[in-house]
C-alpha positions as CSV (number, residue, x, y, z in Angstrom):
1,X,154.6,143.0,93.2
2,X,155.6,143.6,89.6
3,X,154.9,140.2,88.9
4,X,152.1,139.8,90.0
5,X,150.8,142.7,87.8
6,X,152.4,140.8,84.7
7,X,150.3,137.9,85.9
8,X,147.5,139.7,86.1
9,X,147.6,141.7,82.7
10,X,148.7,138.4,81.2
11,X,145.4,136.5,82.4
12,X,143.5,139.4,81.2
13,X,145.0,139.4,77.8
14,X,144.3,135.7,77.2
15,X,141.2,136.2,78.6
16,X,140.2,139.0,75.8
17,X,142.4,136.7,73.8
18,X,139.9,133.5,73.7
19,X,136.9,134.6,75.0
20,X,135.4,135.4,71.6
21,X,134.7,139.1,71.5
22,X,131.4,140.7,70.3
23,X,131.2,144.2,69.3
24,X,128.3,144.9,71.5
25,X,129.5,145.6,74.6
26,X,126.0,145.0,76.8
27,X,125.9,142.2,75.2
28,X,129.5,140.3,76.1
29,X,129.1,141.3,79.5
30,X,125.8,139.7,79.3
31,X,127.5,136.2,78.4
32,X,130.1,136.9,80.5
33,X,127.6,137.6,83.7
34,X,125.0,134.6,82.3
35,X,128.7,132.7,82.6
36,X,129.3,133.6,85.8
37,X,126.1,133.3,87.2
38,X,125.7,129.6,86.2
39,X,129.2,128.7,87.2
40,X,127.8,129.9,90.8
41,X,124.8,128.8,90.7
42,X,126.0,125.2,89.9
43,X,129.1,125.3,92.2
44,X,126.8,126.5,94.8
45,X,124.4,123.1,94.3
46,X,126.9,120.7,93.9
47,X,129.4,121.5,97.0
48,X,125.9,121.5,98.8
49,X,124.7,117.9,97.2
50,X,128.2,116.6,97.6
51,X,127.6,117.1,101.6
52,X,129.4,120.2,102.5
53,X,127.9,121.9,105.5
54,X,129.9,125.7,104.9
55,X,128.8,126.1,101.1
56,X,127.2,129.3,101.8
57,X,126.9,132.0,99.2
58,X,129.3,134.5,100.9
59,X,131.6,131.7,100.9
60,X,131.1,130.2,97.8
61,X,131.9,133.9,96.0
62,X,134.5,134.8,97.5
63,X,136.1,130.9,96.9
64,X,135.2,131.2,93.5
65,X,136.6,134.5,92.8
66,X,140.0,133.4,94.1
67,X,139.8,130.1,92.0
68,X,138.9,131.7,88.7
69,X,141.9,134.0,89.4
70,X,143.9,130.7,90.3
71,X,142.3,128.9,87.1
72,X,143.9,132.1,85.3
73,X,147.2,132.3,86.9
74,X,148.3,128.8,85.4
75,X,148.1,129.9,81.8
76,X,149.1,133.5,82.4
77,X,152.4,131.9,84.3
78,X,152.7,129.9,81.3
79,X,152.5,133.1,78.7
80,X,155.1,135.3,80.8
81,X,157.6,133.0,82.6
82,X,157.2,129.5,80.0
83,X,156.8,130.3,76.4
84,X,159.9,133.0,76.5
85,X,162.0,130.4,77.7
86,X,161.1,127.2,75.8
87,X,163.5,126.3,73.2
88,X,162.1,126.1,69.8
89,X,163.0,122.4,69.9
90,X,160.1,121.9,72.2
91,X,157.7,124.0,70.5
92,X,158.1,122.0,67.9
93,X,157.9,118.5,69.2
94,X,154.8,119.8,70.8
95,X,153.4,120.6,67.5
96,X,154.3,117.2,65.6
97,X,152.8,115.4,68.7
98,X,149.1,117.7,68.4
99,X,149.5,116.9,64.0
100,X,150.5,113.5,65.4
101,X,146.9,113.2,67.8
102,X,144.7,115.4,65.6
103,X,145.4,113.4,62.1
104,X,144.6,110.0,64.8
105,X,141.4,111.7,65.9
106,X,140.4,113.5,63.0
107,X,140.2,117.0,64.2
108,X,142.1,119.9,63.5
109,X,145.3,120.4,65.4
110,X,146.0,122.6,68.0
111,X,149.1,125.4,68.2
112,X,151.5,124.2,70.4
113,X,151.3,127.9,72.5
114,X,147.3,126.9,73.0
115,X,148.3,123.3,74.0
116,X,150.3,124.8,76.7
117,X,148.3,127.3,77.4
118,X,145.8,124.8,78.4
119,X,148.5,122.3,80.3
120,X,148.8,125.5,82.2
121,X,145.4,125.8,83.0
122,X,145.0,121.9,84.0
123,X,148.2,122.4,86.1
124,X,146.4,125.3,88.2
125,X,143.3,123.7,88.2
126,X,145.0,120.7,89.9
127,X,147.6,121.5,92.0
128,X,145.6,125.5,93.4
129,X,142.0,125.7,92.8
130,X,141.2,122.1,93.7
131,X,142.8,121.9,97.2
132,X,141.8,125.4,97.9
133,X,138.2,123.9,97.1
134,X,138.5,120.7,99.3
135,X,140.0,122.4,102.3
136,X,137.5,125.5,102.0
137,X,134.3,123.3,101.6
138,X,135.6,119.8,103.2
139,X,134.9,117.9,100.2
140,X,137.0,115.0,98.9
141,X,139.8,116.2,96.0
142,X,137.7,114.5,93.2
143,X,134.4,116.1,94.1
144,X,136.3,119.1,94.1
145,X,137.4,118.6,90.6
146,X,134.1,117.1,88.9
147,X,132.1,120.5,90.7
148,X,134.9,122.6,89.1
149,X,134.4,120.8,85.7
150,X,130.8,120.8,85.6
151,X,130.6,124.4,86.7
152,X,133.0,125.3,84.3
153,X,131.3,123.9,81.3
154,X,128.0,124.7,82.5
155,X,129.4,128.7,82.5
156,X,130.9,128.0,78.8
157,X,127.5,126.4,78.0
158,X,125.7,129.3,79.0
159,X,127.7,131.6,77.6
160,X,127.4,130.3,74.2
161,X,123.5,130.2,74.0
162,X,123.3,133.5,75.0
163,X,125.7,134.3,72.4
164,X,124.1,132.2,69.6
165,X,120.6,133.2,70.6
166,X,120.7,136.8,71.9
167,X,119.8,138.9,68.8
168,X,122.6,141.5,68.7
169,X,121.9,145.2,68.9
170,X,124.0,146.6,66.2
171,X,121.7,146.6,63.5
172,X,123.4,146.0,59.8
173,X,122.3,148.5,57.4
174,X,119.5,147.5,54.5
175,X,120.7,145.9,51.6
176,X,119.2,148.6,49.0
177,X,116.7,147.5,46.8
178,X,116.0,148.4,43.3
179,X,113.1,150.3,43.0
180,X,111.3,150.1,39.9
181,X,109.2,152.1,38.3
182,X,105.4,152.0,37.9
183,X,104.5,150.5,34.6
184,X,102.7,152.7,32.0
185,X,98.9,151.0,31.6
């Protein structure tokens, strides 16, 4: 049971940790509901269009509930049982390998914790949430995994357009101006 609390406080960490924080409060757990919402929303149509008969909303909730908390239990496993145990060695083949891929592909690199962070992820998303999706919704595997992708991004996507284009309600204060004063005539 203790573990599973580290999990859990370790998924909400790195949650808080790359979910980009706003100040306004109504309005993060507006992206974070607008996120949620869409992931549904798009889950929902394509285990329906992909031909499964059980992808009702009760279903699909309560599925995708467990599989976000799956999706979160590969990087949190990573964070509390991986990283402490690595040898620096590794850590730091992993980060010539990411300068190595980003100078190739001109970006900029990743850390090596991130790039395991998200191995972790993929590793969950794989070997948990994808079965638990194809024997739930009696889907194939790979239209498991393309409706978890596509919902995914389509939750990030929304998320990020109500965060670019959501005016914020913390108001900055006026820039004083220099008031000048009346001209004799």
């Amino acid at each position: 049971m203790n573990g599973l609390q580290t999990l859990a406080s370790a998924a909400l960490n790195l949650i808080r940790e790359f979910v980009p924080g706003d100040p306004d409060a109504a309005r993060f757990w507006l992206q974070i509901a607008g996120g949620a919402l869409a992931f549904w929303i798009v889950l929902g149509i394509l285990l329906r269009f992909f031909g499964s008969e059980n992808a009702r909303p009760g279903l699909l909730f309560l599925t995708g509930i467990l599989g976000l908390a799956l999706l979160a239990a590969g990087p949190a496993a990573v964070e509390v049982y991986s990283l402490p145990s690595i040898p620096p060695s590794v850590l730091s083949i992993v980060e010539t390998g990411t300068q190595w891929a980003s100078n190739r592909a001109h970006v900029s690199p990743w850390p090596a914790r991130s790039l395991l962070l998200v191995g972790g992820m993929v590793f969950s998303l794989l070997l948990l949430v994808v079965p638990l999706t194809r024997l739930t919704f009696r889907v194939p595997g790979f239209l498991a995994l393309i409706a978890w992708l596509a919902a995914l991004a389509t939750a990030g996507t929304a998320s990020a357009v109500i965060r670019t284009h959501l005016p914020s309600t913390i108001r900055t204060p006026p820039v004083p101006t220099e008031i000048k004063p009346p001209k004799p005539s």
